[in-house]
C-alpha positions as CSV (number, residue, x, y, z in Angstrom):
1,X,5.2,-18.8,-101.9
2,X,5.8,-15.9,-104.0
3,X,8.3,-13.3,-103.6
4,X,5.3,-10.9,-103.6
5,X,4.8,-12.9,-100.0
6,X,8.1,-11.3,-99.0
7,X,7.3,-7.3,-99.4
8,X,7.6,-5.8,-95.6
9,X,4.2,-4.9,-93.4
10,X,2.9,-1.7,-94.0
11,X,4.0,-1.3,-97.8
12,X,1.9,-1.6,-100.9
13,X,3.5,-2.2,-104.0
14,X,3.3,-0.1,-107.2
15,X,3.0,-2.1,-110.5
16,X,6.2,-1.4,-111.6
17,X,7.3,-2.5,-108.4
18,X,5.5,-6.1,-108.6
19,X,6.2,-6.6,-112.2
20,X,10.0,-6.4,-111.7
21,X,9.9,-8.5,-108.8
22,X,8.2,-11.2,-110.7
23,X,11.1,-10.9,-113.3
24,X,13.4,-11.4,-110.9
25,X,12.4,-14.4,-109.2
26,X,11.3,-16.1,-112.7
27,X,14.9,-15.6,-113.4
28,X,16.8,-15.7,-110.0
29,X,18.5,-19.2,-111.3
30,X,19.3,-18.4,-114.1
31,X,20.9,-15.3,-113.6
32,X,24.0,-13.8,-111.5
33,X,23.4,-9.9,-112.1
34,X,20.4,-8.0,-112.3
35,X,20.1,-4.7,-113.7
36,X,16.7,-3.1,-112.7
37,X,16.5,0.3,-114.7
38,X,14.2,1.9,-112.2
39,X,13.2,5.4,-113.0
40,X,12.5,7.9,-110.3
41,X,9.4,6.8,-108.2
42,X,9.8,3.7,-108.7
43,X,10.3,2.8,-105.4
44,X,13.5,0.9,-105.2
45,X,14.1,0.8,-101.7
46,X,11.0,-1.3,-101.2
47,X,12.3,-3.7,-104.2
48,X,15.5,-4.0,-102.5
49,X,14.2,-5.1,-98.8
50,X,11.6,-7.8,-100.6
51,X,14.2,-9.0,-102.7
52,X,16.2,-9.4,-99.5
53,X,13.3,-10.9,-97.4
54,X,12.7,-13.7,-100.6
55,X,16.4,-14.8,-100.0
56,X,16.5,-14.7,-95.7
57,X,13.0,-17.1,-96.5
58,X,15.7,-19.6,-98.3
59,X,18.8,-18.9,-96.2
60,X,20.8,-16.2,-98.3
61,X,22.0,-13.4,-96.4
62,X,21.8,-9.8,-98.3
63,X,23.8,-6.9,-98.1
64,X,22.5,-4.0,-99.2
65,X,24.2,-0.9,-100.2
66,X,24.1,2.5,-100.6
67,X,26.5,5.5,-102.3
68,X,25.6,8.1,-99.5
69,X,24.9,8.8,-95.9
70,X,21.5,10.4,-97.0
71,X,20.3,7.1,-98.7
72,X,21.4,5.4,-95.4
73,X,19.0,7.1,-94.0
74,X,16.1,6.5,-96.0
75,X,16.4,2.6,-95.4
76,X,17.0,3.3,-91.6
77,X,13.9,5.2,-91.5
78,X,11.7,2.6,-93.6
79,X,13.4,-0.6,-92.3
80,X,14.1,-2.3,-89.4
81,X,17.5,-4.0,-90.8
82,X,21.3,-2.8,-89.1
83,X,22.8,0.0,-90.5
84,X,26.8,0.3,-90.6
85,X,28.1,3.5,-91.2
86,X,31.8,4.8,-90.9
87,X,33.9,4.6,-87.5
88,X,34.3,8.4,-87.6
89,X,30.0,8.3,-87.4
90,X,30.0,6.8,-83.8
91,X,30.8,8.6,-80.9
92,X,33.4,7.2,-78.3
93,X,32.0,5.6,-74.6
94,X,35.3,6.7,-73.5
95,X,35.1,9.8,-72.6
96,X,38.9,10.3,-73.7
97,X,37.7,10.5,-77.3
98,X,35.4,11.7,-79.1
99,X,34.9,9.4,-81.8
100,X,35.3,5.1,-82.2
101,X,37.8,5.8,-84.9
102,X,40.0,8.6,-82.3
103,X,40.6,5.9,-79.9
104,X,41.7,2.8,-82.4
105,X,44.4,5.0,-83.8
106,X,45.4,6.4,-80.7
107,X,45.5,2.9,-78.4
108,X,45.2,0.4,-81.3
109,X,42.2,-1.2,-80.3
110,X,38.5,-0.4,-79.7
111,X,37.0,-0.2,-76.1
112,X,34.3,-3.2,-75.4
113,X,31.5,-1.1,-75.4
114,X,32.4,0.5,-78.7
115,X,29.2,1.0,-80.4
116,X,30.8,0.3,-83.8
117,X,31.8,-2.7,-82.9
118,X,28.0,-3.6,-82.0
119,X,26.8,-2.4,-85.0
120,X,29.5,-4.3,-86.9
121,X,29.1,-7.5,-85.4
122,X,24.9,-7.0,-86.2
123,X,25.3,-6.4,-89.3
124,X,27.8,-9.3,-90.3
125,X,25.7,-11.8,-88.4
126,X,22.1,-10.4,-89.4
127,X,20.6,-11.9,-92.5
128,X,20.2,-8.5,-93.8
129,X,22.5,-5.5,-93.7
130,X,22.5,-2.3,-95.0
131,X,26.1,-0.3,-95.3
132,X,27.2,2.7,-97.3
133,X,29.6,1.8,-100.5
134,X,33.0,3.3,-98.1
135,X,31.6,1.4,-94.9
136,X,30.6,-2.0,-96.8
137,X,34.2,-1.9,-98.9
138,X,36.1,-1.5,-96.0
139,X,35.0,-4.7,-94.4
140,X,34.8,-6.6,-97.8
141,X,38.8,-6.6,-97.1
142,X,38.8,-8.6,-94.4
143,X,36.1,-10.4,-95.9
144,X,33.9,-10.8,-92.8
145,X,30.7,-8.9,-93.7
146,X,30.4,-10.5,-97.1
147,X,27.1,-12.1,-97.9
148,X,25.8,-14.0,-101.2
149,X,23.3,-11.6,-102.2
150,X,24.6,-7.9,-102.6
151,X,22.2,-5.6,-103.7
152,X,23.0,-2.0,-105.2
153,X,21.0,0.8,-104.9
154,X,21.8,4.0,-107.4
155,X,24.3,1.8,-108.6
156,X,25.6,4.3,-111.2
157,X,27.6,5.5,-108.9
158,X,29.6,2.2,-108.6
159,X,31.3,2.6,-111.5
160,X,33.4,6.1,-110.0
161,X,33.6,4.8,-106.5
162,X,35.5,1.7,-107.5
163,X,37.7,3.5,-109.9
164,X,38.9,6.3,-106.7
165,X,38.9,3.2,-104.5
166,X,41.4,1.8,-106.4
167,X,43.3,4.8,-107.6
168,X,46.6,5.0,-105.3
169,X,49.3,8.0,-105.4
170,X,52.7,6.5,-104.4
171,X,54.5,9.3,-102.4
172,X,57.8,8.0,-101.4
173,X,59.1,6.5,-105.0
174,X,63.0,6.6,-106.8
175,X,63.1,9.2,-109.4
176,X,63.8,6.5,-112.3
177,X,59.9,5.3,-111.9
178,X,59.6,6.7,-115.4
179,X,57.4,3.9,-117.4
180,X,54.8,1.1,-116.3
181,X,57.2,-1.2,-116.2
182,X,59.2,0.3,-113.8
183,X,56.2,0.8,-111.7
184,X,55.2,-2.8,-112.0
185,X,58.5,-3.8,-110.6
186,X,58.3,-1.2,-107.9
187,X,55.0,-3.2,-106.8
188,X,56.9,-6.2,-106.9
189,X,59.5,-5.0,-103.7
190,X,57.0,-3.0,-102.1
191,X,54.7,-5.6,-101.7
192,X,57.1,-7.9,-100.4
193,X,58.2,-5.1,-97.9
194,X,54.8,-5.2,-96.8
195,X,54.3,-9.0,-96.6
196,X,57.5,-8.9,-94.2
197,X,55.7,-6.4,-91.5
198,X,52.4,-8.0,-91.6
199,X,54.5,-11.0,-90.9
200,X,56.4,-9.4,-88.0
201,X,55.1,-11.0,-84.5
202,X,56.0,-7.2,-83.1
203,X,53.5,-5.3,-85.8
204,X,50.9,-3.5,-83.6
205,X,47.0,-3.6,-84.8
206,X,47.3,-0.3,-86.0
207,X,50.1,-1.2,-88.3
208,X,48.5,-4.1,-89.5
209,X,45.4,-2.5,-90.5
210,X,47.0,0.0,-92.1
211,X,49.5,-2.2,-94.0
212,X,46.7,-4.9,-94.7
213,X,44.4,-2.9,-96.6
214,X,47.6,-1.3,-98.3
215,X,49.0,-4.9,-99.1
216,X,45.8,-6.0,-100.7
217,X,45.2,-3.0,-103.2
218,X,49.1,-2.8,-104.3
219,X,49.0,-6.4,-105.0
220,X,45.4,-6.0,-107.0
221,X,46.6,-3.2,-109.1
222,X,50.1,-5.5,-109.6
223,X,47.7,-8.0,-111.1
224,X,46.2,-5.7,-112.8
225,X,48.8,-3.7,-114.7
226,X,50.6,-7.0,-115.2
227,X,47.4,-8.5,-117.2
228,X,47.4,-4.8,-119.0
229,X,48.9,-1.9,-118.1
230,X,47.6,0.2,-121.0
231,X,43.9,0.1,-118.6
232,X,45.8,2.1,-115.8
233,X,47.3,5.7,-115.9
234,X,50.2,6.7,-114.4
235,X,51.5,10.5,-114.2
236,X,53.1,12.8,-112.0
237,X,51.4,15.7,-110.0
238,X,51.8,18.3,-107.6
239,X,49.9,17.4,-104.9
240,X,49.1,18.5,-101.2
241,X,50.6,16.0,-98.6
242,X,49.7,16.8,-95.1
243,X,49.3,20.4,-95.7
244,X,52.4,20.6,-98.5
245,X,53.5,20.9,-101.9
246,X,54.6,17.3,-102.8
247,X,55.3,15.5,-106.2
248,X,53.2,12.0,-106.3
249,X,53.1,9.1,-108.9
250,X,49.4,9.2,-109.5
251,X,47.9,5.9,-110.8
252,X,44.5,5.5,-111.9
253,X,42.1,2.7,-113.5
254,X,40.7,2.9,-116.5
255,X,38.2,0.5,-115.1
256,X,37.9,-2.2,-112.9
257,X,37.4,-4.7,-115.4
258,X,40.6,-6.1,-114.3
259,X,40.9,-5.8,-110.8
260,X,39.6,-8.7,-107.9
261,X,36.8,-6.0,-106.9
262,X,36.6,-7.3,-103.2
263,X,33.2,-5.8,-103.1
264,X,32.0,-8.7,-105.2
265,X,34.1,-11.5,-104.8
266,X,33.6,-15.2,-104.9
267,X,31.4,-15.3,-102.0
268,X,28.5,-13.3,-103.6
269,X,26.5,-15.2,-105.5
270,X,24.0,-12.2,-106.7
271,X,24.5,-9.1,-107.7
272,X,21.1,-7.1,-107.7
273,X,22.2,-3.5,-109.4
274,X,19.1,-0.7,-109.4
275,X,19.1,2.8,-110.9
276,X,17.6,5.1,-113.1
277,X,20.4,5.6,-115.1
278,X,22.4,2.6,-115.7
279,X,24.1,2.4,-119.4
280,X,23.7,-1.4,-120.8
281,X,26.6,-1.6,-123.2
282,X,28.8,0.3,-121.0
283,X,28.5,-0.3,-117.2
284,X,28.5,-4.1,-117.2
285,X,32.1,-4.0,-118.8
286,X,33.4,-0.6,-116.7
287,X,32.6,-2.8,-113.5
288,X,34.1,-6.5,-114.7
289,X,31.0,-7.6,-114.1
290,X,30.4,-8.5,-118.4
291,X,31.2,-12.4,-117.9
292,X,28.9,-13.0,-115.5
293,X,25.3,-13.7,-116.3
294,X,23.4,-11.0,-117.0
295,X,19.5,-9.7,-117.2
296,X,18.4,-6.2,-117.7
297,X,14.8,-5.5,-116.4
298,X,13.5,-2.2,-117.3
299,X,10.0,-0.4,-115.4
300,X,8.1,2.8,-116.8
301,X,8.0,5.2,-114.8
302,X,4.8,5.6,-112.3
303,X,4.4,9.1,-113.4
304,X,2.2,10.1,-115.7
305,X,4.3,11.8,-118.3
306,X,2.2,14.9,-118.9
307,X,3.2,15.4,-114.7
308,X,7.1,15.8,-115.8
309,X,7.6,17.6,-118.8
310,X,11.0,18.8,-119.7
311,X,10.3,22.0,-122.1
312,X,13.6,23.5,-124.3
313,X,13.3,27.0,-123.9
314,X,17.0,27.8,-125.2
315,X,18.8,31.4,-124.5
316,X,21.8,30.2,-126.4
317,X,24.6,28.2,-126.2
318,X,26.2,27.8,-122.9
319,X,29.5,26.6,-123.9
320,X,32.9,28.6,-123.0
321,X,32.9,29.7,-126.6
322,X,29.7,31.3,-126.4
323,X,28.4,31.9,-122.5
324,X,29.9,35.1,-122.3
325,X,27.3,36.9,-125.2
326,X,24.3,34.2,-124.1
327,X,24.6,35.5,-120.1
328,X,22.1,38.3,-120.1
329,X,19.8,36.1,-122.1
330,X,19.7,33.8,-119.1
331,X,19.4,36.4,-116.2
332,X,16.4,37.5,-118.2
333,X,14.8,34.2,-118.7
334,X,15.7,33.1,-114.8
335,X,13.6,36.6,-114.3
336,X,10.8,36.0,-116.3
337,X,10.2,32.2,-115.1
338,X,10.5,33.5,-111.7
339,X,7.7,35.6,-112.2
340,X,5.6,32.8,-114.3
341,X,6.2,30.5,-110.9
342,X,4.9,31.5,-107.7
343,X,6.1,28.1,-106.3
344,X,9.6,27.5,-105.4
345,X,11.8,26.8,-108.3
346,X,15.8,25.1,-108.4
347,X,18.1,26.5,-110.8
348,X,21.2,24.3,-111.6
349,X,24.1,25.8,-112.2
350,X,27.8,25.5,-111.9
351,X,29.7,27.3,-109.0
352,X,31.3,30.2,-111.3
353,X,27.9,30.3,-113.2
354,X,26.4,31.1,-110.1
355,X,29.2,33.4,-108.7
356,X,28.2,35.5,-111.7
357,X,24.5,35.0,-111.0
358,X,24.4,36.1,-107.7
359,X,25.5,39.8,-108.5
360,X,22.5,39.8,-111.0
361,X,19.5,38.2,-109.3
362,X,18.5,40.4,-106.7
363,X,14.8,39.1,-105.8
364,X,15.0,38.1,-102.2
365,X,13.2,34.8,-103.8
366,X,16.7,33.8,-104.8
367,X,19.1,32.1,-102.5
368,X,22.5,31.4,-103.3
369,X,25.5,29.1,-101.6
370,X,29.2,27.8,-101.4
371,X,30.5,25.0,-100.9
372,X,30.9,25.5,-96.8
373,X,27.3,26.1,-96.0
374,X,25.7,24.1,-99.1
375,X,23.6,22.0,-96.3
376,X,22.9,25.1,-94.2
377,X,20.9,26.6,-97.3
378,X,19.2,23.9,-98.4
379,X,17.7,23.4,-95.3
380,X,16.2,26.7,-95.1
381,X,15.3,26.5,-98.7
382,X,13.3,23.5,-98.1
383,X,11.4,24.6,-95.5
384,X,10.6,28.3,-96.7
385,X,7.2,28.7,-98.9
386,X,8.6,30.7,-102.5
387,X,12.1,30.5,-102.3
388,X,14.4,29.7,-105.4
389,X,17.2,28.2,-105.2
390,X,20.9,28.4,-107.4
391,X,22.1,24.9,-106.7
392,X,26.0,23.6,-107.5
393,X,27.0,19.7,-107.4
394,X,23.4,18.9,-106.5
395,X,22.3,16.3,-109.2
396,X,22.4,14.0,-106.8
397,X,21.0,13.1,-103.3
398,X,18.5,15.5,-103.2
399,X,14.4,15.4,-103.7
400,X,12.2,17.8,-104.3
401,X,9.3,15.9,-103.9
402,X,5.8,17.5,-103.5
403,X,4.4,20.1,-105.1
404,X,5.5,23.0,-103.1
405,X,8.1,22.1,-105.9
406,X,7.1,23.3,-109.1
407,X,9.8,23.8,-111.4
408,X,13.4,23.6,-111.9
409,X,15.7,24.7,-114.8
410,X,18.9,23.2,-115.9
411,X,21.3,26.4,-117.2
412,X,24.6,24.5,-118.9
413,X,25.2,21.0,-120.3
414,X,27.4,20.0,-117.3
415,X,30.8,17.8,-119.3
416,X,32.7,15.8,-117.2
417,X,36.1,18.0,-116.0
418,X,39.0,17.6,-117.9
419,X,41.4,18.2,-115.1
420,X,40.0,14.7,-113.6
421,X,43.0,12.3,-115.9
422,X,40.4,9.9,-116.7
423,X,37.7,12.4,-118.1
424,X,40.4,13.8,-120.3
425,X,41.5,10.1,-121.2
426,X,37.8,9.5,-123.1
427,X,37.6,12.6,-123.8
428,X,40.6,11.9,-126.3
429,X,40.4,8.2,-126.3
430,X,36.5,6.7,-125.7
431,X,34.3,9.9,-126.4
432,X,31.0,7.5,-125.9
433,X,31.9,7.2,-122.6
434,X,32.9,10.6,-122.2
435,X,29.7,11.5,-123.8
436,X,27.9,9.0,-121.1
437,X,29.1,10.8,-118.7
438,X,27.6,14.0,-119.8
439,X,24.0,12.2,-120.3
440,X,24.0,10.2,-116.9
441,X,24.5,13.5,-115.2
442,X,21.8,15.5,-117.2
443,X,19.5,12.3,-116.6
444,X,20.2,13.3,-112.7
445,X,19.3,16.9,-112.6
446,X,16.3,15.7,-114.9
447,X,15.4,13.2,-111.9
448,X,15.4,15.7,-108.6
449,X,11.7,17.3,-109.4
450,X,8.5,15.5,-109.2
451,X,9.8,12.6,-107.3
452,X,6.1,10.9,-106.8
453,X,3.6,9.3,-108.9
454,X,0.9,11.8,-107.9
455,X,3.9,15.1,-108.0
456,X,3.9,17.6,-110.9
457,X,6.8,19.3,-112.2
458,X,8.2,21.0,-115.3
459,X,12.2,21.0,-116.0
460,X,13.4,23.9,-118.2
461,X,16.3,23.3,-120.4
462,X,18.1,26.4,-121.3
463,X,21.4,25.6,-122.7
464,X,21.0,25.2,-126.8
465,X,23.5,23.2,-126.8
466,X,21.9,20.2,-125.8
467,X,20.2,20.2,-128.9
468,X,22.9,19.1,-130.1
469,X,24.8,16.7,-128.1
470,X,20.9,15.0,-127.5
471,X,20.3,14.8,-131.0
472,X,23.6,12.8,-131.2
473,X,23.7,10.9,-128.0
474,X,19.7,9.7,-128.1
475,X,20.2,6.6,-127.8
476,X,22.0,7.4,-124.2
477,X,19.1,8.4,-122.7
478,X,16.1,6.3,-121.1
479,X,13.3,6.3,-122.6
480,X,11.2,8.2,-119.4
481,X,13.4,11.3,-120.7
482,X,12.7,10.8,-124.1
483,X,8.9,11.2,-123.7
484,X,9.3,14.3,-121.2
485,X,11.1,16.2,-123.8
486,X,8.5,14.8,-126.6
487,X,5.7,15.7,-123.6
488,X,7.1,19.1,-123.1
489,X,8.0,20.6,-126.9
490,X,4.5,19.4,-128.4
């Protein structure tokens, strides 16, 4: 049978769908990681859960994963497979507490009818599984919920999750931890401290779980900075511990290129990675993943381009050196493509750029937020008829799909934030990453309108400056963008 047998009741497949399939399992021997560059609409989600129904046919258990709560969702509303999520996501049976996660910390074990606990034990003995990045990582520890097949969805996002996951701030240190080396050696006792409680008959199950998951990270990024330490940074900051000022030895990957990532360890077998915005040269090696075999299996996009153009109609140059003269400019264009649209419209923008937007568009159209009722807003935004909405840290996770959607505008080339040490490490030290960076996350904002093969919507670029870095960084972006800004400057 064919692994088109395998795609669940009720769904059709697209032909982008069934012609990466067919890639996949005419290479599924051959091959240990699988990059599907799936534009938007492709319908990954239903290329995920056949993939995963192939394998349960010949006994291989999948995991699949996801970077957010909100994805979660969408496979627990298409799919009948268990879904783990956090402890702090299920409510307590004892009425004590109000959460699973309350009562472990406070007793040190979980009550019998802890619903997490259910869901846990489905999901590590079901033959597929689909967990959130944090909820999947955490049990990759202990090793338990690993399966040979673990398929990523929006796997772009891997790359940032495994670097905080393995970024650690030591708090309690000696004041001579000046160098890498001294760090390294500081590893080396604390570790053993460690090894000596977990080994204590008297250590409680809260202790251990704390100190287990503490003992295996220190001990990864020991291997780590001992095989290099030039791949990991190490500084001192000011930072807030439990509410106060407090000075912290911050240490950071590079990469994980040199870590044991647990998430993949020598139990998987498979690695399935899908996005629309996954950089060949530079992902692979970011996630340690380049000397493993590798395919990359690209689709076209289902949507017509002439459905998704993205038009440059520049007001200037948005940088800090020139925003200041170029703001007027964009109120006015805002204005007048508010009037062309009668549809609702989404303006990115950054939070101060929209701070300084809201005292200028006064059209009831407009609707503005922060970052404490962000959800609140959108909600009513997507359920009014004309609205237009000034949207911060929202190039992700959300779709605008239909075409009460008509248009959206992109106001600044976003660059990654220099206060974040690793940005400002490329920045000075690997600018094609740094320039990555920038691309993937204008590739995102491209990505939240017409969401459907049948949808229509037009994206406004408005910065000038992206003439620039796009001219430069081309290459960076997939070719589905390439033809929307050919489509939509003929």
């Amino acid at each position: 049978m064919s692994i088109l047998d395998y795609v669940p009741s009720g769904y059709i497949l697209r032909d982008v769908q069934r012609t990466t399939l067919l890639e996949v399992e005419r290479n599924w021997n051959n091959v240990d990681v699988f990059c599907l560059d799936l534009s938007v609409a492709a319908g990954k989600s239903l290329v995920a859960a056949t993939i995963a129904e192939w394998r349960k046919r010949y006994g291989d258990p999948s995991n699949i994963i996801v970077p957010h709560i909100i994805h979660q969702n969408v496979y627990e509303e298409s799919f009948d497979y268990p879904s783990l999520k956090g402890q702090d996501r299920y409510i307590c049976n004892d009425k004590d507490f109000k959460r699973c996660k309350d009562r472990f910390y406070s007793v040190g074990y979980k009550c019998k009818s802890c619903d997490y606990n259910k869901t846990l034990r489905k999901a590590i003995s079901s033959p597929i599984a689909v967990c959130n990045y944090h909820s999947y990582m955490n049990q990759a520890y202990v090793g338990s919920i690993i399966k040979p097949v673990l398929i990523a969805d929006e796997a772009h996002n891997l790359v940032r999750f495994l670097n905080d996951k393995y970024t650690t701030t030591l708090w309690d240190f000696p004041d001579k931890l000046h160098t890498k080396d001294h760090i390294i050696m500081w590893f080396e006792k604390e570790i053993k401290r460690i090894y000596d409680i977990l080994e204590d008959p008297d250590c409680t199950p809260i202790l251990r779980k704390k100190y287990y998951n503490t003992y295996t990270k220190y001990n990864n990024i020991l291997e780590g900075m001992t095989e290099n330490k030039e791949e990991f940074l190490a500084e001192r900051r000011e930072l807030t511990y439990y509410g106060n000022a407090k000075t912290g030895m911050h240490i950071t990957p590079l990469s994980v290129s040199r870590l044991n990532v647990v998430m993949w360890g020598e139990q998987v077998e498979k690695i399935v990675l899908m996005s629309a915005s996954l950089n060949e040269k530079i992902d692979l090696n970011r996630l340690g993943l380049s000397n493993r075999r590798a395919m990359w299996i690209s689709g076209k996009s289902p949507i017509p381009v002439e459905n998704r153009p993205l038009r440059n109609e520049w007001v200037g140059k948005m940088t800090r050196k020139h925003a200041e003269q170029n703001f007027p400019k964009l109120v006015s264009k805002i204005k007048e493509l508010a009037g062309r649209h009668q549809g609702k419209g989404f303006i990115h923008a950054t939070y101060d750029l929209a701070n300084r937007l809201r005292n200028e568009l006064d059209n009831p159209r407009f609707m503005f937020h922060n970052k404490e009722n962000k959800e609140e807003m959108l909600n009513e935004y997507m359920a009014s008829s004309n609205k237009i909405f000034i949207g911060s840290g929202l190039s992700e996770g959300l779709s605008l799909n239909g075409h009460d959607f008509e248009w959206q505008a992109i106001t600044k080339v976003q660059y990654p934030s220099l206060v974040d040490p690793i940005n400002k490490h490329n920045m000075n030290y690997n600018k094609d990453l740094y320039d990555w960076e920038t691309a993937l996350n204008l590739i995102q904002m491209y990505g939240r309108i017409c969401r459907a093969p049948k949808d229509k919507g037009i994206t406004y670029m408005l910065d000038r400056s992206f003439q620039v870095f796009y001219i430069k960084n081309k290459g960076m972006f997939p070719e589905y963008f390439q033809q929307a800004i050919t489509e939509g400057n003929k």
